[in-house]
matplotlib code that plots the C-alpha trace (Angstrom):
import matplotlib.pyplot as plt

x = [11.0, 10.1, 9.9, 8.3, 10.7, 8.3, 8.6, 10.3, 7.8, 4.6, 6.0, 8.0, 8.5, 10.5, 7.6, 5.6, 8.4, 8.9, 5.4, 5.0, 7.8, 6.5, 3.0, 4.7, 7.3, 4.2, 1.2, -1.4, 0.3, -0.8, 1.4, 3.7, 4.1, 7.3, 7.4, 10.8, 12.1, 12.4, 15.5, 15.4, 17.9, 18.2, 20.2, 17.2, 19.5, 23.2, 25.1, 28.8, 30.3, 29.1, 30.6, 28.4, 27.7, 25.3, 22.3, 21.5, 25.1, 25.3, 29.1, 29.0, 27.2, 25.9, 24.7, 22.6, 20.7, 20.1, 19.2, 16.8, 15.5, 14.3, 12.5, 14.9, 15.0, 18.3, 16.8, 19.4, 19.4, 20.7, 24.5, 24.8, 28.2, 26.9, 25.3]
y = [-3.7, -1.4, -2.8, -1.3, -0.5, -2.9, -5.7, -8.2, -6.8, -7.5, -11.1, -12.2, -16.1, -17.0, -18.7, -15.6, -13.3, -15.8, -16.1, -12.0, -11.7, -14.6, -12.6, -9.4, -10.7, -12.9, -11.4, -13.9, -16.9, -20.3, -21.1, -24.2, -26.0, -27.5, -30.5, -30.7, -34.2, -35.5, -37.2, -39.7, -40.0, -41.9, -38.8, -36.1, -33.8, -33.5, -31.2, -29.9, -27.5, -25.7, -23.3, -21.5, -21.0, -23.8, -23.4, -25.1, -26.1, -28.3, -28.5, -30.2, -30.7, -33.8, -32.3, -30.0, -32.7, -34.4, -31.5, -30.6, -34.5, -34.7, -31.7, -30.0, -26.6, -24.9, -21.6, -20.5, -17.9, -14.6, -14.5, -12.1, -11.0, -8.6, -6.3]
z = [-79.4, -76.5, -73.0, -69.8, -67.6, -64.9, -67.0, -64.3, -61.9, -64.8, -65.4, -62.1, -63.5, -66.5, -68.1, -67.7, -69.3, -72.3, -73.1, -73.1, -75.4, -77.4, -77.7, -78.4, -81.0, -83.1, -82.1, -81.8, -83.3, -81.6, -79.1, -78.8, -76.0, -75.0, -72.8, -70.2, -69.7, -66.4, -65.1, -62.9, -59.8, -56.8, -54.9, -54.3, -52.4, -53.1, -51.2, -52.6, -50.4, -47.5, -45.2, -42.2, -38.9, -37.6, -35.3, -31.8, -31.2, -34.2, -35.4, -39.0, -41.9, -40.6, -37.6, -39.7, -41.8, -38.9, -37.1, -40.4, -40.4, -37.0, -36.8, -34.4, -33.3, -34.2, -32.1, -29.5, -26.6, -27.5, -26.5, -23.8, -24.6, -27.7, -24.9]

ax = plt.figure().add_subplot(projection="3d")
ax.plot(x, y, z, "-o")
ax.set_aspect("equal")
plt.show()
């Protein structure tokens, strides 16, 4: 099967891209729909390693989600030893 060289472009999501193929591979076959389970979990956000610079003189992790939490602004002045 040929594909456009725009074909990411054409059909940016993953749903998109499966359903052209689909259509292009069957032709006008009904199409099936697949249900995804949901998992349940008490954790919505976990974080496993992290390594950066932080904002607005925050110096952890920690700092940052709380930061993040309550809405903080992590702007600072521009250093004015880079000229």
């Amino acid at each position: 099967m040929k594909l456009p060289a725009t074909l990411v472009f054409d059909y940016p999501t993953p749903t998109a891209l499966a359903g052209y193929l689909v259509q292009r591979a069957v032709g006008d076959a009904p199409a099936r729909v697949v249900v995804a389970a949901r998992t349940g979990t008490d954790e919505p956000i976990a974080i496993v390693g992290m390594s950066c610079r932080y904002p607005g003189g925050v110096s952890s992790p920690q700092g940052l989600w709380d930061l993040v939490v309550r809405g903080g602004d992590g702007i600072t002045p521009f250093p004015v030893d880079r000229g």
